[in-house]
C-alpha positions as a LaTeX table, in Angstrom:
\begin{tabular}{lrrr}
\hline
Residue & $x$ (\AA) & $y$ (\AA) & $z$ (\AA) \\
\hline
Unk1 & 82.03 & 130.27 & 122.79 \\
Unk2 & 84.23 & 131.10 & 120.22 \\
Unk3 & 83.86 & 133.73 & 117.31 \\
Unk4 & 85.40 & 133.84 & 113.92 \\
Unk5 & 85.85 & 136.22 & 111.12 \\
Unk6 & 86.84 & 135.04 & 107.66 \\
Unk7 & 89.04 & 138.60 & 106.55 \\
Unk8 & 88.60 & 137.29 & 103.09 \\
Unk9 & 87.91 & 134.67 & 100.82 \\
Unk10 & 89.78 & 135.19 & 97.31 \\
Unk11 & 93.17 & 133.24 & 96.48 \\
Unk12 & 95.80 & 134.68 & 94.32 \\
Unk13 & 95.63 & 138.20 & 94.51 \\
Unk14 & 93.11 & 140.20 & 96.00 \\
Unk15 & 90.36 & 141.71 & 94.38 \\
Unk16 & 87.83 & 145.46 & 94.41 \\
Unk17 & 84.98 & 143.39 & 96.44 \\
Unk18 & 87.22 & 140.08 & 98.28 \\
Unk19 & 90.29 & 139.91 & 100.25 \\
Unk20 & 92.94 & 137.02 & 100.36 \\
Unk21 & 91.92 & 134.04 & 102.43 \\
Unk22 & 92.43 & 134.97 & 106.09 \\
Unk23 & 91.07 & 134.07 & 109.10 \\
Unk24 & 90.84 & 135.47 & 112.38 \\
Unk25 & 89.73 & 133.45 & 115.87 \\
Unk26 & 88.09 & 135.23 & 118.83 \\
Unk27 & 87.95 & 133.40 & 122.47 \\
Unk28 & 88.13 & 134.94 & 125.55 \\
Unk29 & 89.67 & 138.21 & 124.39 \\
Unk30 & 92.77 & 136.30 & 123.12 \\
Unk31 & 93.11 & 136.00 & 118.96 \\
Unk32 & 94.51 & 133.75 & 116.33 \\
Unk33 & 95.42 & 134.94 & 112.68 \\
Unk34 & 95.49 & 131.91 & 110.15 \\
Unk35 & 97.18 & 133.60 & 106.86 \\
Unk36 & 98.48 & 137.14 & 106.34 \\
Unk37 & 98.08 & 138.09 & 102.22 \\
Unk38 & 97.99 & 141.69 & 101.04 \\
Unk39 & 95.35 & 143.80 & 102.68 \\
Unk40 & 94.44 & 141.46 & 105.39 \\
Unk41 & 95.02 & 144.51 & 108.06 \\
Unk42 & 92.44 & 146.52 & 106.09 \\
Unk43 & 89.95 & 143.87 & 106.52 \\
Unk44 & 91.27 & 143.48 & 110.03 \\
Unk45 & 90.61 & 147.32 & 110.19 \\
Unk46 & 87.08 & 147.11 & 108.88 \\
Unk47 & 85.81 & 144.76 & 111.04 \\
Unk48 & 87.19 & 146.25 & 114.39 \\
Unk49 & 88.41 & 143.72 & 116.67 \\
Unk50 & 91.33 & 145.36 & 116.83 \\
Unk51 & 95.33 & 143.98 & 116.63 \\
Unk52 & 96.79 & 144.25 & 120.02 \\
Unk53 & 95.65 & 140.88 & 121.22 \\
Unk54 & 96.60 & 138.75 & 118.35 \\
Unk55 & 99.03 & 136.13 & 120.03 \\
Unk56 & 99.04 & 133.46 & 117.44 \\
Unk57 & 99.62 & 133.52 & 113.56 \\
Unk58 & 99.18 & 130.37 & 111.64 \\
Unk59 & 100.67 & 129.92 & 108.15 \\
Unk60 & 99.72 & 127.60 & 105.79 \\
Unk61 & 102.73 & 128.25 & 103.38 \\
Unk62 & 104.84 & 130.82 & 101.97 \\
Unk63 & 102.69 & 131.98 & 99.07 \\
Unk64 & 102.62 & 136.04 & 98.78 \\
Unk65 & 99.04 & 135.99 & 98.67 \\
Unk66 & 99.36 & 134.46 & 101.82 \\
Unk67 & 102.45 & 136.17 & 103.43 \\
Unk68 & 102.66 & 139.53 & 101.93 \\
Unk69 & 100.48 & 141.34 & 104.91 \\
Unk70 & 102.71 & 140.61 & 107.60 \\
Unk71 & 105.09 & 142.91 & 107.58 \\
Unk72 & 102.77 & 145.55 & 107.96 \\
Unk73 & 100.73 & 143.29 & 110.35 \\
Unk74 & 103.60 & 143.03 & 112.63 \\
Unk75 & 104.37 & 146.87 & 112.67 \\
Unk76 & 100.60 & 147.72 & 113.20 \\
Unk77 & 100.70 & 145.09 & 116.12 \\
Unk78 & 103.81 & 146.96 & 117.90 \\
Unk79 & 102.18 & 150.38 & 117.27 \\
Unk80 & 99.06 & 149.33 & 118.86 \\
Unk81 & 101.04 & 149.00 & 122.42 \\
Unk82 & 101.99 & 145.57 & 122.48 \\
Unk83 & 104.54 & 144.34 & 124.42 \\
Unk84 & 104.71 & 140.25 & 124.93 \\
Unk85 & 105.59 & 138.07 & 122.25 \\
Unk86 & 103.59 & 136.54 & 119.67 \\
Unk87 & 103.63 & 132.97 & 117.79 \\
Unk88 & 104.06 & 132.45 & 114.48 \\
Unk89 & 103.53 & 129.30 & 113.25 \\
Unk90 & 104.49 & 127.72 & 109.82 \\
Unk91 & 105.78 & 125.01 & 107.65 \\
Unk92 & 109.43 & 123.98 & 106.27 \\
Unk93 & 110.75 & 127.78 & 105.29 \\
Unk94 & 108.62 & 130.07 & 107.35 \\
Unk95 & 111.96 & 131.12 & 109.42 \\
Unk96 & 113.38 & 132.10 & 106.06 \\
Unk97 & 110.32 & 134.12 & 104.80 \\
Unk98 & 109.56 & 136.03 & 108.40 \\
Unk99 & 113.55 & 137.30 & 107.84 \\
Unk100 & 113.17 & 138.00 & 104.28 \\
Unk101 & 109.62 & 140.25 & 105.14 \\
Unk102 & 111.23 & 142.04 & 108.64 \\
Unk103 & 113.77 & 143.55 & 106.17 \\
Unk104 & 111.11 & 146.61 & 106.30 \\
Unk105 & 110.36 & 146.01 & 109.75 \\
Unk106 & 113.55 & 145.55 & 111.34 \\
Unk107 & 112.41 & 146.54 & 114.95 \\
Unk108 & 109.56 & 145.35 & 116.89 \\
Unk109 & 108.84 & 146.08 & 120.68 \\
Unk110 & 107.75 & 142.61 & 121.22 \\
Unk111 & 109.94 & 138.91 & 120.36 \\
Unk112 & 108.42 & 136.88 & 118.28 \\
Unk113 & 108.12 & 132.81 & 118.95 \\
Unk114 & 108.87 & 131.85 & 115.54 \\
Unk115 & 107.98 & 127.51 & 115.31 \\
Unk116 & 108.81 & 126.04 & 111.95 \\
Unk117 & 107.61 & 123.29 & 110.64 \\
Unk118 & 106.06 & 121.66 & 113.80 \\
Unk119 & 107.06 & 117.92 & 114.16 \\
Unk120 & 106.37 & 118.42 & 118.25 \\
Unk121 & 103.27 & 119.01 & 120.05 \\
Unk122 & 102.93 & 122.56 & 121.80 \\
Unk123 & 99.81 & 123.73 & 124.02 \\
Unk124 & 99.06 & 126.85 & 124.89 \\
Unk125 & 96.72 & 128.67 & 127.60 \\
Unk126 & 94.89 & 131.20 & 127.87 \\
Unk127 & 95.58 & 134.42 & 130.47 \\
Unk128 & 93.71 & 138.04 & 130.27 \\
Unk129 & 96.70 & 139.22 & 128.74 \\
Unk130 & 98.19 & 136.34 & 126.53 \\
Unk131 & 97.63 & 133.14 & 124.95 \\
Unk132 & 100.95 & 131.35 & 125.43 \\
Unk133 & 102.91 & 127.95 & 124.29 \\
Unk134 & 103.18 & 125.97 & 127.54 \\
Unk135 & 104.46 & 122.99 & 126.43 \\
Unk136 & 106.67 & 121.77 & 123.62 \\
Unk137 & 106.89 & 117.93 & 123.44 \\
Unk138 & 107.94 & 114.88 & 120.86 \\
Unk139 & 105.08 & 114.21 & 118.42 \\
Unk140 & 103.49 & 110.84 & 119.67 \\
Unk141 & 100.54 & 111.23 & 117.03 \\
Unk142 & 100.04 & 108.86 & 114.36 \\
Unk143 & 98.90 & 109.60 & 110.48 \\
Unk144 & 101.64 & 112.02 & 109.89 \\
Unk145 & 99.80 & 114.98 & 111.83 \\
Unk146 & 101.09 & 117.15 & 115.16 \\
Unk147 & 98.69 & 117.29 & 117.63 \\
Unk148 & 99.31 & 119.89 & 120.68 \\
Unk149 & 97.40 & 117.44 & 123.58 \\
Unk150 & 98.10 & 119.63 & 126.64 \\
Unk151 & 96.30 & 123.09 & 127.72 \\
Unk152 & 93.45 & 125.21 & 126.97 \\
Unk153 & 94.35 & 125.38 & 122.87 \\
Unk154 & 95.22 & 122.06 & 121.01 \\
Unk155 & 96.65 & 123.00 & 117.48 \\
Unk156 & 97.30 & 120.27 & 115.05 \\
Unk157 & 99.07 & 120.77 & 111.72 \\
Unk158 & 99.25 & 118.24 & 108.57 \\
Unk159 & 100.77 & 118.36 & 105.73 \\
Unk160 & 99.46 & 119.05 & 102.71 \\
Unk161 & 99.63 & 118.53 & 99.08 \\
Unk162 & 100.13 & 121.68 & 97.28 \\
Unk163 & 103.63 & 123.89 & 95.07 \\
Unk164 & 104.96 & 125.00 & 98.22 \\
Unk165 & 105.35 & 122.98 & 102.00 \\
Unk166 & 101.97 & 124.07 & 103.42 \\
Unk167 & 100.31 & 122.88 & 106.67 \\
Unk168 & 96.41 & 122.24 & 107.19 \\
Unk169 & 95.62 & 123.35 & 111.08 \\
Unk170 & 92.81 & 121.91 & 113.38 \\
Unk171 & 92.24 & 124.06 & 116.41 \\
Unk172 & 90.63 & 122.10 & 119.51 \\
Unk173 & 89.57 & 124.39 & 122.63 \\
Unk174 & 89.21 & 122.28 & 125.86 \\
Unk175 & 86.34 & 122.60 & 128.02 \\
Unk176 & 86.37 & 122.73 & 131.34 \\
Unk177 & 85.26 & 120.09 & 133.41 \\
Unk178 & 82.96 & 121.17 & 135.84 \\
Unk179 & 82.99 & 121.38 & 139.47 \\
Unk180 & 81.89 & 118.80 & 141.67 \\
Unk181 & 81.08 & 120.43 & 144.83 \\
Unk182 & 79.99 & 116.32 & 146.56 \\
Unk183 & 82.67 & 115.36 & 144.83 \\
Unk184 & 84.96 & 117.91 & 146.83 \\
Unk185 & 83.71 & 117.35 & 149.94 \\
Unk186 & 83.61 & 113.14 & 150.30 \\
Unk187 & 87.65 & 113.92 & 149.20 \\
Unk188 & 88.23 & 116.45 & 152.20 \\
Unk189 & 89.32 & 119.21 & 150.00 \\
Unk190 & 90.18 & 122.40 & 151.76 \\
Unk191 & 87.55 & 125.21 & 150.80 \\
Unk192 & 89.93 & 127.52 & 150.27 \\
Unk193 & 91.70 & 125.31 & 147.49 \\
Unk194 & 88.58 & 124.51 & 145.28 \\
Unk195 & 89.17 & 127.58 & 143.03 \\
Unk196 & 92.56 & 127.08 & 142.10 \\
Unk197 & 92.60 & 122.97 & 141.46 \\
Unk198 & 89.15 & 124.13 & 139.49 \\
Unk199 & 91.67 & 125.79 & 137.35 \\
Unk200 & 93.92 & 122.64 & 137.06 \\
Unk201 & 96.45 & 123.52 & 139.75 \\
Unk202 & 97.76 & 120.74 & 141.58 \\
Unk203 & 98.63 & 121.59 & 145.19 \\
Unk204 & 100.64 & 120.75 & 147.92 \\
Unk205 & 98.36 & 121.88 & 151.57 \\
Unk206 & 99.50 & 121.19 & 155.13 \\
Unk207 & 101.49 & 118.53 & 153.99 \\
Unk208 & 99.22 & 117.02 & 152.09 \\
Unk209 & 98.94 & 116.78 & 147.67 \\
Unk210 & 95.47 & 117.64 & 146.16 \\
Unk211 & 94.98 & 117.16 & 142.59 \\
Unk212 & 92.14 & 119.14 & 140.14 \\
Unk213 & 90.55 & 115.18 & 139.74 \\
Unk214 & 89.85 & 115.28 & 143.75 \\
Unk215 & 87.05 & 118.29 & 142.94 \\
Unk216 & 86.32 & 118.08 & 139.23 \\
Unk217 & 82.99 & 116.18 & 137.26 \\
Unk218 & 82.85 & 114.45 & 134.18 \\
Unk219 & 84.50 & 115.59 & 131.21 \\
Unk220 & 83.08 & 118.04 & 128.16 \\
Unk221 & 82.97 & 118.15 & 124.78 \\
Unk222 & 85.14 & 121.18 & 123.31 \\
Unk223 & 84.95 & 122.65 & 120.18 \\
Unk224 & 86.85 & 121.53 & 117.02 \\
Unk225 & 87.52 & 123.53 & 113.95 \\
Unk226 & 89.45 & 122.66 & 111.28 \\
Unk227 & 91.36 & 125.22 & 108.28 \\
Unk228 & 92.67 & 123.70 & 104.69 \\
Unk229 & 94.09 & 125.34 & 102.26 \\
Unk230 & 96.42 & 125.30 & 99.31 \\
Unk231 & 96.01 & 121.43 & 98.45 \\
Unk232 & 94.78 & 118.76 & 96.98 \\
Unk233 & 92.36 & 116.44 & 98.64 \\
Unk234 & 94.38 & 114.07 & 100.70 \\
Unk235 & 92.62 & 110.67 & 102.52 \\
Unk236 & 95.08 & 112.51 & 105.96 \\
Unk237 & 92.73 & 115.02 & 105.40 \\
Unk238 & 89.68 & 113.08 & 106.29 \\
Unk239 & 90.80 & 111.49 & 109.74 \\
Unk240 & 92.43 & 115.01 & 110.31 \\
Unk241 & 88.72 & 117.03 & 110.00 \\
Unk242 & 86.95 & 114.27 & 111.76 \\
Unk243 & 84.11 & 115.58 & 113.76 \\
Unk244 & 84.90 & 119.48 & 113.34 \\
Unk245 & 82.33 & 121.63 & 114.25 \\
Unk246 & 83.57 & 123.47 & 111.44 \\
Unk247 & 85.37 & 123.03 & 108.24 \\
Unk248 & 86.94 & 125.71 & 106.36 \\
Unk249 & 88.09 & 124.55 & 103.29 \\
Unk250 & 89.52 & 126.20 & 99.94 \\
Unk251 & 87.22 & 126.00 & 96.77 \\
Unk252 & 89.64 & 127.77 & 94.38 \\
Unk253 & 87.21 & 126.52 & 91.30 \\
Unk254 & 83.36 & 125.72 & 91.39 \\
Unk255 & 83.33 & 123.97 & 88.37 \\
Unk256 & 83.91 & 120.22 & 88.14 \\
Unk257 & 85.44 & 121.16 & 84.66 \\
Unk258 & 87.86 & 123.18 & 85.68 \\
Unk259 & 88.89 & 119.82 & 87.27 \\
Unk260 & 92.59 & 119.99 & 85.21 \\
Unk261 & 93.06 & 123.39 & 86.43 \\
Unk262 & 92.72 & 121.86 & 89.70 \\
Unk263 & 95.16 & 119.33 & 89.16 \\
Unk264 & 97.97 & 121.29 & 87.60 \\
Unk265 & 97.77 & 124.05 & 90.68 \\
Unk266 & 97.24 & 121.91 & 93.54 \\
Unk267 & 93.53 & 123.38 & 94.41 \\
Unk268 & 90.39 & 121.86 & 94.90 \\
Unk269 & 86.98 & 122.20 & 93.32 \\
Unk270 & 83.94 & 122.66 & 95.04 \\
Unk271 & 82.88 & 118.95 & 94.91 \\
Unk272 & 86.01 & 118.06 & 96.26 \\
Unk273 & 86.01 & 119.82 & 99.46 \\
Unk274 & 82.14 & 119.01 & 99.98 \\
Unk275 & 83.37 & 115.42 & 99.53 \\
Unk276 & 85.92 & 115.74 & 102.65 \\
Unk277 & 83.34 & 117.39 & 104.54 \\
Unk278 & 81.13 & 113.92 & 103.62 \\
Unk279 & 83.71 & 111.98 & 104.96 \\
Unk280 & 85.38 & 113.66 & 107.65 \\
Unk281 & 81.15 & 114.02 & 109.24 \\
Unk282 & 82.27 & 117.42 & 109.86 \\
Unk283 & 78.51 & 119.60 & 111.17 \\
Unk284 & 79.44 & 122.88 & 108.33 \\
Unk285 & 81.20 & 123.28 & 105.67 \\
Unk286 & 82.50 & 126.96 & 104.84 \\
Unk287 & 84.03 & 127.04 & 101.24 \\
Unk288 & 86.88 & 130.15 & 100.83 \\
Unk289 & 89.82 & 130.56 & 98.47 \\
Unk290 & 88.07 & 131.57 & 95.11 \\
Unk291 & 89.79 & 131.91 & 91.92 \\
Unk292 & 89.96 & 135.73 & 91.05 \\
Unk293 & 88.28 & 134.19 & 87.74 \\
Unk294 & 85.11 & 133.06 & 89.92 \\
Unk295 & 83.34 & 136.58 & 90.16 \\
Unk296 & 80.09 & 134.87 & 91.87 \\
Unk297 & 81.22 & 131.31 & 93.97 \\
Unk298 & 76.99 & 130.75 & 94.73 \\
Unk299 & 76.99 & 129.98 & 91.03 \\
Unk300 & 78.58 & 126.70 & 91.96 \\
Unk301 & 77.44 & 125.98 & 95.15 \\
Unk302 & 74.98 & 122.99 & 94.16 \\
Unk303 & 78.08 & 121.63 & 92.33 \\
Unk304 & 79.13 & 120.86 & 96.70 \\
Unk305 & 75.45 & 120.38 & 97.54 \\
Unk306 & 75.27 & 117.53 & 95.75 \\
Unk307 & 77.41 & 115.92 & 97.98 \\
Unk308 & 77.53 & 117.42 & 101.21 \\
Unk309 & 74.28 & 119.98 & 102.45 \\
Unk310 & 75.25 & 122.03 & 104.85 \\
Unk311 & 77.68 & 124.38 & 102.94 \\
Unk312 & 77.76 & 128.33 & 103.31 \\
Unk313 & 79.66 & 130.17 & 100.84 \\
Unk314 & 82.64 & 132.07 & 102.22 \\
Unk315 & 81.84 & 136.16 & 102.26 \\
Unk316 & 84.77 & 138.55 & 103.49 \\
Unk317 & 84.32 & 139.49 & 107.19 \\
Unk318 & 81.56 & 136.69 & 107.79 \\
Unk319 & 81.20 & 136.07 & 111.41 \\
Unk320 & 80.14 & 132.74 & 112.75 \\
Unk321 & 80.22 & 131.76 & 116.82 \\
Unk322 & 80.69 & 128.45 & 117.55 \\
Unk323 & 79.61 & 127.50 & 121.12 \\
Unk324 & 79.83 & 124.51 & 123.46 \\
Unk325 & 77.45 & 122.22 & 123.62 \\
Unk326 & 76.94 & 119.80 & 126.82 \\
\hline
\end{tabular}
């Protein structure tokens, strides 16, 4: 299963009672940060998970209410013991902004893996200790969107419409297939080989090649979940959400008259979003990014409802799990 924390839920600057949209991504003891604005690492603080195990960090663009936090993110990381590099991940000037913001923390004990602007397809797996790139290929994907189609992680990015370059992200976590212990034996598989192809090792034994197909079942569903925010609604957007689990999506105004506001900013409305999650047949819709103007978002919510039911307003260190299903 995988768990997930929304660190907050406000856009443009953060507020007494809501943090800037953030999101943080629990599985297997390995963790992803999507955004970094001022006073994420308080939230981060508050709801305990702790730093030292953050490997990956997603950003959607450059925006200081969606930057601001790292440098002090980063620090807090290297205090906290760690030691192997992390991932940061972000569209057409991230390299630019991660040198501008180290300025106050010139020294780190770890690297960092700094990819911007993604126009290849990465994977990463998953080990006790880190959750690492593995591969890092040409973009064979169609619709304009980088999908990461080897390992444990898939991460796809599109782009978005919004003031600055900014990437949506889908996050896909393969499921193991299971073992097939009839399966095993009718191929002649060595015993003492079934835990390691299990784990997708192919192997040369005795002179003979054994692949993880020789012991492994049918295939499983994983889980998808998919993260927008600053934009417009885009018809990418649609294909790009298709059959999430979830859908966290950016409701910056609940009022289909702030509509214009919408417009000039490059935000969505509540109706908006719930109409992606319509068409994308996503399972949940969680709505996030609220104006600083929008003191109470549930005003609004049947504003979405109206077009898409299952909707949960965003709350700042809301927890959801999100498990397999066979």
């Amino acid at each position: 299963m995988v768990d997930l924390a929304l660190l907050g839920c406000g856009g443009g600057m953060p507020m007494p009672n809501r943090f800037l949209s953030a999101l943080l991504i629990n599985y297997r003891g390995r963790k992803i940060l999507i955004d970094c604005g001022e006073g994420t690492q308080v939230s981060m603080k508050m709801l305990g998970w702790g730093f030292k195990s953050i490997d990956v960090i997603a950003i959607t663009h450059g925006h200081g209410d969606h930057t601001v936090g790292l440098p002090g993110l980063l620090a807090t990381i290297g205090n906290s013991g760690r030691t192997e590099p992390v991932t940061i991940i972000g569209p057409e000037g991230i390299r630019e902004i991660i040198r501008g913001l180290r300025v106050i923390v010139p020294y780190l004990p770890y690297d960092i893996n700094l990819i911007e602007n993604p126009i290849k397809e990465i994977a990463f797996n998953f080990l006790e200790e880190l959750l690492y790139p593995i591969a890092l290929e040409e973009d064979t994907t169609e619709n304009n969107s980088n999908s990461l189609i080897k390992g444990e992680l898939i991460i796809s990015t599109l782009p978005l419409e919004h003031s600055a370059p900014c990437l949506g992200y889908s996050f896909y976590i393969n499921r193991r297939q299971k073992f097939d212990m009839e399966k095993a034996e009718t191929n002649n598989v060595p015993k003492c080989l079934w835990n390691n192809l299990q784990k997708g090792q192919d192997i040369e034994y005795e002179g003979i090649q054994y692949n993880p197909s020789m012991v492994l079942g049918r295939g499983r569903n994983g889980i998808k979940l998919s993260y927008i925010t600053d934009t417009r609604p885009l018809n990418s957007i649609v294909n790009f959400i298709k059959n999430s689990d979830l859908f966290i999506c950016e409701g910056t105004y609940g009022s289909d008259e702030d509509l214009h506001k919408a417009i000039k900013n490059k935000h969505m409305t509540f109706s908006e979003a719930a109409k992606l999650a319509y068409d994308g047949n996503v399972k949940e819709l969680i709505l996030t990014h609220f104006s600083p103007a929008m003191t109470e978002p549930e005003e609004y919510v049947n504003n979405a409802k109206n077009i898409y039911k299952n909707i949960i307003i965003g709350k700042d260190r809301m927890i959801k799990t999100l498990k397999f299903l066979d």
